[in-house]
C-alpha positions as CSV (number, residue, x, y, z in Angstrom):
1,X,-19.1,-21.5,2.8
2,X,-19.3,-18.8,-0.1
3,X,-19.3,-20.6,-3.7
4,X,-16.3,-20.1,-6.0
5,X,-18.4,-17.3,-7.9
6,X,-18.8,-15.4,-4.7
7,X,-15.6,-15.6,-3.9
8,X,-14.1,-14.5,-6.8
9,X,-16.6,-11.5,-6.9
10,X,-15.0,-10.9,-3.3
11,X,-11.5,-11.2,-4.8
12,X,-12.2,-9.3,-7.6
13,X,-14.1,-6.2,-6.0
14,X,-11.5,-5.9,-3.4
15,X,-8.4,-5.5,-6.0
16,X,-10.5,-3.2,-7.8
17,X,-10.8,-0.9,-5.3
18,X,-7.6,-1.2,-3.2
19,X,-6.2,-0.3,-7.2
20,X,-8.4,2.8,-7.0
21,X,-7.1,3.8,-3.5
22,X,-3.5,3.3,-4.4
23,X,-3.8,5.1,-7.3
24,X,-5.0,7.9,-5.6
25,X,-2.2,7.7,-2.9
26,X,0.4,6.6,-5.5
27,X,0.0,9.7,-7.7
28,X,0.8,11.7,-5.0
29,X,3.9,10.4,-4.6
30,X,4.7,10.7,-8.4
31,X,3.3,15.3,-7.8
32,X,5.5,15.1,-4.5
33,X,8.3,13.8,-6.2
34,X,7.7,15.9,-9.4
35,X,5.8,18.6,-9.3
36,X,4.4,20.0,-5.8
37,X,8.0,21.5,-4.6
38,X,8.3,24.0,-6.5
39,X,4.3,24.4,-7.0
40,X,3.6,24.6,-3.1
41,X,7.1,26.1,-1.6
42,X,8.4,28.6,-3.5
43,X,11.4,30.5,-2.8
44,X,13.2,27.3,-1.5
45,X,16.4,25.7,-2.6
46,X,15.5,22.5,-4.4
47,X,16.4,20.6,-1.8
48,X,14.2,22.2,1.0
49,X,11.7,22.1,-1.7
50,X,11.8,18.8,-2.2
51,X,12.1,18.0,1.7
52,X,8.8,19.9,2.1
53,X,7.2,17.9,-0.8
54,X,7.8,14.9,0.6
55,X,7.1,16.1,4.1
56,X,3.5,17.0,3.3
57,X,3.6,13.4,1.5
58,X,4.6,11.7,5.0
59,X,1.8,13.6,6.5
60,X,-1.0,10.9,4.6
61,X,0.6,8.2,6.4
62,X,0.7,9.7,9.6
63,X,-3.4,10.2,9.1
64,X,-3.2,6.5,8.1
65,X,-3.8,5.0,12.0
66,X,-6.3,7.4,13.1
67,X,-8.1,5.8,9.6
68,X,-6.9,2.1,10.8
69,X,-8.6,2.9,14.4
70,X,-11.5,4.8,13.6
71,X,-12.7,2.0,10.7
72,X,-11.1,-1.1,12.1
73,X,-13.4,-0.6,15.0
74,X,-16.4,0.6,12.8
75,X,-15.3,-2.3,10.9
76,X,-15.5,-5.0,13.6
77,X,-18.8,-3.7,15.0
78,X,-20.7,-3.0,11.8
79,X,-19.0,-4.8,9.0
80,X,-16.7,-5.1,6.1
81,X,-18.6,-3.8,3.4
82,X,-20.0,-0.4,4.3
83,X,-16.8,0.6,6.0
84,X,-15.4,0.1,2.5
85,X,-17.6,2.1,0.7
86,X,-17.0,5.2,2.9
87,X,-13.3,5.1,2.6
88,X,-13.3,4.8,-1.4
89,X,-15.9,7.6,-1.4
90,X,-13.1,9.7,0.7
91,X,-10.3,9.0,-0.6
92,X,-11.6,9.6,-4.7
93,X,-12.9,13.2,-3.4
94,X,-9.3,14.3,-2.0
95,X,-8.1,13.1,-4.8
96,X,-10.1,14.9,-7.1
97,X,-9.9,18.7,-5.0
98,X,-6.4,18.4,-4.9
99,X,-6.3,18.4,-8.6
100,X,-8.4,21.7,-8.0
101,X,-5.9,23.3,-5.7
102,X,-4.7,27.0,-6.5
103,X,-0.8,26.8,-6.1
104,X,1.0,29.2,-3.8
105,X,1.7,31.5,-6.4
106,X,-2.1,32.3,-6.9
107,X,-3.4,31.3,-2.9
108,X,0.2,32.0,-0.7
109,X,0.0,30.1,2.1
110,X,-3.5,28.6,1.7
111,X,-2.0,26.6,-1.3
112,X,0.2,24.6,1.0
113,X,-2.2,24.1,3.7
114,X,-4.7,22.7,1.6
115,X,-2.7,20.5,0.4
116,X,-2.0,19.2,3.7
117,X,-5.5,19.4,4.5
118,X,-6.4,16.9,1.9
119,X,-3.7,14.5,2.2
120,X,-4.9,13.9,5.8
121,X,-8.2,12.6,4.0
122,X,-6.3,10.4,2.0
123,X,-4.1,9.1,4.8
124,X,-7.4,8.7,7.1
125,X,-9.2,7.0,3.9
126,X,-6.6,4.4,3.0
127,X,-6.3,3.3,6.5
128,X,-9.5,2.2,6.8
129,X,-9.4,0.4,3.3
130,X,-6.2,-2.0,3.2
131,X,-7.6,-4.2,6.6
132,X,-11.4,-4.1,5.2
133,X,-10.4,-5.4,1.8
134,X,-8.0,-8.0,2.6
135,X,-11.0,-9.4,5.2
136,X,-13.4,-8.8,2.1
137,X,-11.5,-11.3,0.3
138,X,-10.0,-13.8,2.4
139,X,-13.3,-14.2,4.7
140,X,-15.2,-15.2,1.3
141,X,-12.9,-17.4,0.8
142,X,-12.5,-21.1,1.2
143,X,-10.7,-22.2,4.0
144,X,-6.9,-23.3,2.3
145,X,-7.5,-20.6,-0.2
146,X,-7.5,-17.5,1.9
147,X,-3.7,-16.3,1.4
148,X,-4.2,-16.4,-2.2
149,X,-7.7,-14.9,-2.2
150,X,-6.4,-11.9,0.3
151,X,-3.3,-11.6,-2.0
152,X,-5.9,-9.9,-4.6
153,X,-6.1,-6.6,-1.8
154,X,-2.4,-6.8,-2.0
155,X,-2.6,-6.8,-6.3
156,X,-4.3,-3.2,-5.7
157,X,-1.0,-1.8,-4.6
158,X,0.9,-2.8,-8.4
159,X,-1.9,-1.9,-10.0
160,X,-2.7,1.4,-8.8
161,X,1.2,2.5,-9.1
162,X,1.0,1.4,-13.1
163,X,-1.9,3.5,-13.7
164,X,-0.6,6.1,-11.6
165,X,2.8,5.8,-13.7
166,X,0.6,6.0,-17.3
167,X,-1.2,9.2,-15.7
168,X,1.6,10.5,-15.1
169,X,3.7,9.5,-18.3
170,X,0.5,10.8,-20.4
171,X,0.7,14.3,-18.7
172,X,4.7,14.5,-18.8
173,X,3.8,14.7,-22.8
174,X,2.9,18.0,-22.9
175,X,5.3,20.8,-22.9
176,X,7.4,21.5,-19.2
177,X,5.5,24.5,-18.6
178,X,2.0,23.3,-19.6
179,X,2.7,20.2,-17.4
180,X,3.9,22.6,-14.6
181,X,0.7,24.6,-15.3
182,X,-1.9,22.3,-15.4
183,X,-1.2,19.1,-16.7
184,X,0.1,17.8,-13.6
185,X,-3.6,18.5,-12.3
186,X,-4.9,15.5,-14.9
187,X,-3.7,12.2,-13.2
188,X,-6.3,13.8,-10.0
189,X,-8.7,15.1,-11.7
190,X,-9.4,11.0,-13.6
191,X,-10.0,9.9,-9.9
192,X,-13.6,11.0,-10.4
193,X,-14.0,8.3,-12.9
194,X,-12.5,5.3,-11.0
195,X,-14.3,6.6,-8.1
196,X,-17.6,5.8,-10.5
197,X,-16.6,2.2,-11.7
198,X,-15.2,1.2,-8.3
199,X,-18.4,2.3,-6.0
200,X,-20.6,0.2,-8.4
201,X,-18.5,-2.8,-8.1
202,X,-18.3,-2.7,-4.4
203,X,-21.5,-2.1,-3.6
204,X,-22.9,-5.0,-5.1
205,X,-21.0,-7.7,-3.2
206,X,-22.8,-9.3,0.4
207,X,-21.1,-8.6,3.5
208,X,-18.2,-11.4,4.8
209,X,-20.3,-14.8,6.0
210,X,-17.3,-15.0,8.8
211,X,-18.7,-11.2,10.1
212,X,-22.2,-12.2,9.6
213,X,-21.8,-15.6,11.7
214,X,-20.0,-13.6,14.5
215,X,-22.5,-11.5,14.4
216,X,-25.5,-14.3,14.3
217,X,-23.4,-15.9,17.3
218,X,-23.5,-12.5,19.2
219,X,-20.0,-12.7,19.1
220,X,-19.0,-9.3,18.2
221,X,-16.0,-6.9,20.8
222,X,-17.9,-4.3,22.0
223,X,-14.9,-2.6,22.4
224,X,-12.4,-3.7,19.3
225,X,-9.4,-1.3,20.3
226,X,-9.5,-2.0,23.4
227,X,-9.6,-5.9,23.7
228,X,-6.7,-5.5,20.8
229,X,-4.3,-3.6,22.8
230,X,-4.9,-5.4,26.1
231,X,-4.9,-9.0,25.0
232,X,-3.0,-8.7,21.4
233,X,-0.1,-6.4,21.8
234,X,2.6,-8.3,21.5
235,X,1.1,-10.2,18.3
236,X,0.7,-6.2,16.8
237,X,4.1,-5.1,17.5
238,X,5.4,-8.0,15.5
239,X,2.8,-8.0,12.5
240,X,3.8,-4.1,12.5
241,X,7.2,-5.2,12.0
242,X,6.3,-7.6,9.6
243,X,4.4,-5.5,7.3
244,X,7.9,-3.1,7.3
245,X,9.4,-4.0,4.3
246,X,6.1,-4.4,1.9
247,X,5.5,-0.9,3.0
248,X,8.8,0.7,2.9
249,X,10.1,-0.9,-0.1
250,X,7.2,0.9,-2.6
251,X,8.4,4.4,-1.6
252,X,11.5,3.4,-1.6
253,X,12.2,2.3,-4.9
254,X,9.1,4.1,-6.2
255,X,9.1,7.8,-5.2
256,X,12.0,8.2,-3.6
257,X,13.8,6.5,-6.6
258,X,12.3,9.0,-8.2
259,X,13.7,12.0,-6.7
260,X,17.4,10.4,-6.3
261,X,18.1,9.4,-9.9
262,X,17.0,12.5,-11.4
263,X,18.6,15.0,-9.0
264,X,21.8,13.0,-8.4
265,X,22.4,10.6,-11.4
266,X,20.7,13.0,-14.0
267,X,18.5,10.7,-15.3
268,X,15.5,12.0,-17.2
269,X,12.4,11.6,-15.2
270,X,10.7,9.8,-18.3
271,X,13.3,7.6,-18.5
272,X,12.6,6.5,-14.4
273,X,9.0,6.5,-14.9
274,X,9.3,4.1,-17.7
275,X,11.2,2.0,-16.0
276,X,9.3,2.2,-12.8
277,X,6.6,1.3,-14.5
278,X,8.1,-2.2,-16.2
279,X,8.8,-2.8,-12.6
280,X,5.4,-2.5,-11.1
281,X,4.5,-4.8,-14.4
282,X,6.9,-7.4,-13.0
283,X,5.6,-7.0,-9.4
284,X,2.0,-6.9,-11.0
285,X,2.7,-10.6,-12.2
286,X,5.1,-12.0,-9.4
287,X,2.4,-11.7,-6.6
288,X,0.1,-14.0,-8.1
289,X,2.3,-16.7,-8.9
290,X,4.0,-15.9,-5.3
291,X,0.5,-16.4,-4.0
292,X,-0.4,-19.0,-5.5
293,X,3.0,-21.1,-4.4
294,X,2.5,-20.5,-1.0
295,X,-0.9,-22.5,-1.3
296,X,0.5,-25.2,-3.2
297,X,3.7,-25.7,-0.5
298,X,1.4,-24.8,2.9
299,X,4.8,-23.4,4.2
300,X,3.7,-19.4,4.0
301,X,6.4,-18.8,6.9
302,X,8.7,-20.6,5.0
303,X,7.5,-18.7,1.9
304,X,7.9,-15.2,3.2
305,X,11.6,-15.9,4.8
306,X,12.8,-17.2,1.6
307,X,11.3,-14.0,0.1
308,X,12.8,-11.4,2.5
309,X,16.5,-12.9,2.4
310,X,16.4,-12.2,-1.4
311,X,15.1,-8.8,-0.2
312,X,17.7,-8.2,1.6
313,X,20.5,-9.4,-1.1
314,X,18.7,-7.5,-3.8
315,X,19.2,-3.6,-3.0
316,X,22.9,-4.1,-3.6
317,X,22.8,-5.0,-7.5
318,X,20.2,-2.6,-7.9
319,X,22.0,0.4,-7.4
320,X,24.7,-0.8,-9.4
321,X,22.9,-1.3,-12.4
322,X,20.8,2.3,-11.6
323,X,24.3,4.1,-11.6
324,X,24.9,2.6,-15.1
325,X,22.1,5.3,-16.1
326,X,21.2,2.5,-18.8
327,X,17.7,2.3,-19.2
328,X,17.8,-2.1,-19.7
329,X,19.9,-2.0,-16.5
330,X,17.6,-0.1,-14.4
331,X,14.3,-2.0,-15.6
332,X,16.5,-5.4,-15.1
333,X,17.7,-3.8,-11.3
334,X,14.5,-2.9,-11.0
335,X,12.8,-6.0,-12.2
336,X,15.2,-8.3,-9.7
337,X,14.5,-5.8,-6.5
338,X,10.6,-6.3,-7.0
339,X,10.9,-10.4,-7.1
340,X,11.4,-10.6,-3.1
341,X,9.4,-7.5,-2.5
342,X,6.5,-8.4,-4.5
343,X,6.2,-12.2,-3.3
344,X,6.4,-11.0,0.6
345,X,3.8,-8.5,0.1
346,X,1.6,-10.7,-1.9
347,X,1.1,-13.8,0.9
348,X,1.6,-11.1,3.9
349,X,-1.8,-9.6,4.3
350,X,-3.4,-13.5,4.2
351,X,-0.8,-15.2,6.8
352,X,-1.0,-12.0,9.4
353,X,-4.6,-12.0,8.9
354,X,-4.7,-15.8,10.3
355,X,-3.1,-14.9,13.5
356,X,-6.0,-12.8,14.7
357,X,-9.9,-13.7,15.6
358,X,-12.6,-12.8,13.3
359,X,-14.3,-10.5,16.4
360,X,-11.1,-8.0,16.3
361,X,-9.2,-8.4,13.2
362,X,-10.5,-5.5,11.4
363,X,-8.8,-3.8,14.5
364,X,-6.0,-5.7,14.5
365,X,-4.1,-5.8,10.9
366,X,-5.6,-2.4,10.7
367,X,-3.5,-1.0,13.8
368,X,-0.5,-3.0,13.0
369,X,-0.5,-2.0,8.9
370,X,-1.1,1.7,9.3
371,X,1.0,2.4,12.2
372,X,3.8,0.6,10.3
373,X,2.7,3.0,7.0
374,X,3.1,6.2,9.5
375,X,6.5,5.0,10.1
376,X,8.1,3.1,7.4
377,X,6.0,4.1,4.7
378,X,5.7,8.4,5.3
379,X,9.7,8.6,6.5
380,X,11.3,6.4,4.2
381,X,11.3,8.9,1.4
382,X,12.5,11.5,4.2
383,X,15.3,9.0,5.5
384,X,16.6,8.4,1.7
385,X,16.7,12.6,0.8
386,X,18.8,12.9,4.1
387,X,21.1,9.7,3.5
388,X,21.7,10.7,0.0
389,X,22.3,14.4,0.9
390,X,24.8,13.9,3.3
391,X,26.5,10.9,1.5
392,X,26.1,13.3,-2.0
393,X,24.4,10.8,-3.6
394,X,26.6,7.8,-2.6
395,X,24.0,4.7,-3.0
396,X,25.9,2.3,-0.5
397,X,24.4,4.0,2.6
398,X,20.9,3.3,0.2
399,X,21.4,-0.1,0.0
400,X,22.2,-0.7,3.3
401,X,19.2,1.1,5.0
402,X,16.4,-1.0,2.1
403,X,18.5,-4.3,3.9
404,X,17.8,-3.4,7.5
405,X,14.2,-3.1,6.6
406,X,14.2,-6.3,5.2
407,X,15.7,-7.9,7.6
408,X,13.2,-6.0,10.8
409,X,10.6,-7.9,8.7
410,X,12.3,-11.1,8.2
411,X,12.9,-11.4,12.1
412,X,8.8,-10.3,12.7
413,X,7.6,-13.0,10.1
414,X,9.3,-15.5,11.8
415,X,8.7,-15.0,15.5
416,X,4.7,-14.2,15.2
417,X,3.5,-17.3,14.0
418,X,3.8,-18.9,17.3
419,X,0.6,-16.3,18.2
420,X,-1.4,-16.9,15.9
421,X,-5.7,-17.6,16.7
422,X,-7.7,-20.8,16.1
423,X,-10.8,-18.9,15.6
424,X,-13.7,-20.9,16.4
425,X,-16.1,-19.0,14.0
426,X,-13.5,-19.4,11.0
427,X,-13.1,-22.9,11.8
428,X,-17.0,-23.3,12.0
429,X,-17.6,-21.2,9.0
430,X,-14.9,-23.4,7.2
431,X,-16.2,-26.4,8.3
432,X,-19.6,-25.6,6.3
433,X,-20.2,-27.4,2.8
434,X,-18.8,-26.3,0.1
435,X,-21.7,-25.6,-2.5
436,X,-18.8,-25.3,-5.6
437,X,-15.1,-26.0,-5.1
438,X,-12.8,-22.7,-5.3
């Protein structure tokens, strides 16, 4: 077994750059939201405008399982760690040209297609990097320490959306029109320099000793995809609808938030980024302690039920204190939504990546997060602009829709447990000595 330094090298490499990917996807968001409407389709009413926005933004997650297939199987044939290091070299240059992008005033309707264009690289680049780095972590790690190890992938996703926040809040400080000009470009442009710190970090951490046993055993699919989908499918339709909620919820309350409280509730957007951001703080600090009390209680199914239900409560008092349009209100609805979001997400990646063997689970969680992404992730923000259209802004219908996703996820956790794989090279790998204690 790895020793506790290892490990945390693992742990730590793999939240630094699931931090950088989010970031890059996060921002995104936050131009989509802001910025790329009336940038990219001019000569629309704001509402088409912003429909179109977040139509390209719907188009990364739709990339996401072609990234999920293509890598998962790379992953499971060839390893963890190089798989990584191509999608964090993708994703930081799409990042960094769409920052470069002329806008459709200066390139017509090159502007918007490019756009597109690159997105798909990010879509097909993060979908390749959430299964990798949750593996990178948990399969260094010690045998009853895995959910809490994996749960530092999952940190990534807070992290990435507050620095993506304080890119964005730094840019809003210029003037409207320089920010409409070219400030917005900033947030991209900084990829280049995460890109830098995160390729050095990654690169120096061993490959998975779970992947290099199977490999020593010979153990390896030679067809990952295909074994998955013949022998596994039932297991991946319910870790998809496991994974709904964690997914949905982030551009849910994140970027579509976003768009709803300043269009409907005239709220400034500093004032939502702000308090966006205090909320990814508290989600930033939940998931660790969530983590870490899954471990201590050895009840993760327990643990993630007990999560969703608050999920599923939560939505309700949220909106309530959002239509107050008081910024302590918003933070504290804010603050109280993330709680049940932030715990599930933070033990999900390590108790779905049990139920699969080491020979396909690249494949596996891969497949099941990313086609969940395509769908829950890339149309929520589409689903909330068209409920809050036709209810003009009416947050009950909101509310109700975060609740159902809650509770698809609720109803997954529990039923997929009963699936779940006692791999023989995890067991054998766990069974090694322990040269430190983690």
């Amino acid at each position: 077994m790895a020793s506790r330094p290892q490990s945390t090298a693992a742990a730590v490499a793999s939240f630094i750059g699931t931090t950088i990917e989010w970031y890059d996807f996060y921002i995104y968001g936050l131009a989509a939201a802001l910025v790329f409407g009336p940038l990219f389709f001019t000569g629309e009413s704001t509402y088409i405008q912003t429909l179109s926005a977040f139509g390209t933004f719907a188009v990364g997650f739709f990339a996401r399982p072609i990234g999920g297939l293509l890598f998962g199987h790379l992953g499971d044939r060839f390893g963890r760690k190089r798989i990584l290091v191509v999608t964090l070299t993708m994703m930081g240059l799409a990042t960094v040209l769409i920052g470069l992008l002329p806008t459709q005033a200066q390139a017509g309707i090159w502007a918007p297609i490019g756009l597109v264009v690159l997105r798909v690289f990010q879509g097909i680049a993060v979908g390749g990097e959430w299964g990798g780095a949750v593996l990178l972590a948990a399969e260094h790690a010690p045998k009853h320490r895995k959910t809490f190890f994996a749960s530092f992938a999952q940190l990534g996703s807070p992290a990435g959306l507050i620095l993506s926040l304080l890119a964005f809040r730094a840019a809003g400080l210029f003037d409207q029109a320089t920010f409409m000009s070219w400030g917005w470009r900033l947030p991209f442009l900084a990829s280049i320099v995460l890109l830098a710190v995160g390729m050095v970090i990654r690169l120096k951490i061993p490959e998975t000793p779970e992947f290099e046993e199977t490999r020593r055993l010979n153990q390896q699919s030679a067809a990952p995809i295909s074994e998955v989908l013949r022998e596994w499918r039932t297991p991946i339709l319910l870790a998809l609808g496991a994974n709904t909620f964690g997914i949905a919820a982030v551009y849910f309350f994140n970027t579509f938030m976003i768009a709803y409280t300043t269009q409907y509730l005239q709220i400034p957007r500093a004032t939502m980024l702000d308090a966006l951001f205090w909320g990814a703080v508290v989600q930033f600090l939940v998931q660790p302690v969530a983590a870490k009390l899954a471990e201590v209680v050895r009840n993760e199914r327990l643990f993630l039920q007990l999560s969703l239900v608050w999920a599923i409560v939560m939505p309700y008092p949220l909106f309530m204190l959002v239509d107050t349009r008081n910024f302590p209100a918003i933070v504290a609805g804010l603050g109280l939504n993330i709680v049940g979001g932030g715990a599930s997400y933070a033990v999900i990646a390590g108790y779905l990546a049990k139920v699969f063997p080491t020979r396909v689970r690249y494949t596996a969680i891969s497949i099941a997060y990313q086609f969940c992404g395509a769908l829950a992730g890339g149309l929520t923000p589409v689903v909330g602009t068209m409920l809050a259209e036709h209810y003009q802004g009416a947050w009950l219908p909101l509310a109700i829709f975060a609740s159902l996703l809650a509770s698809v996820s609720l109803i997954c956790v529990t039923l997929i447990w009963r699936y779940r794989s006692e791999d023989k090279v995890t067991a054998a790998y766990s069974a090694a000595p322990v040269s430190a204690p983690s």
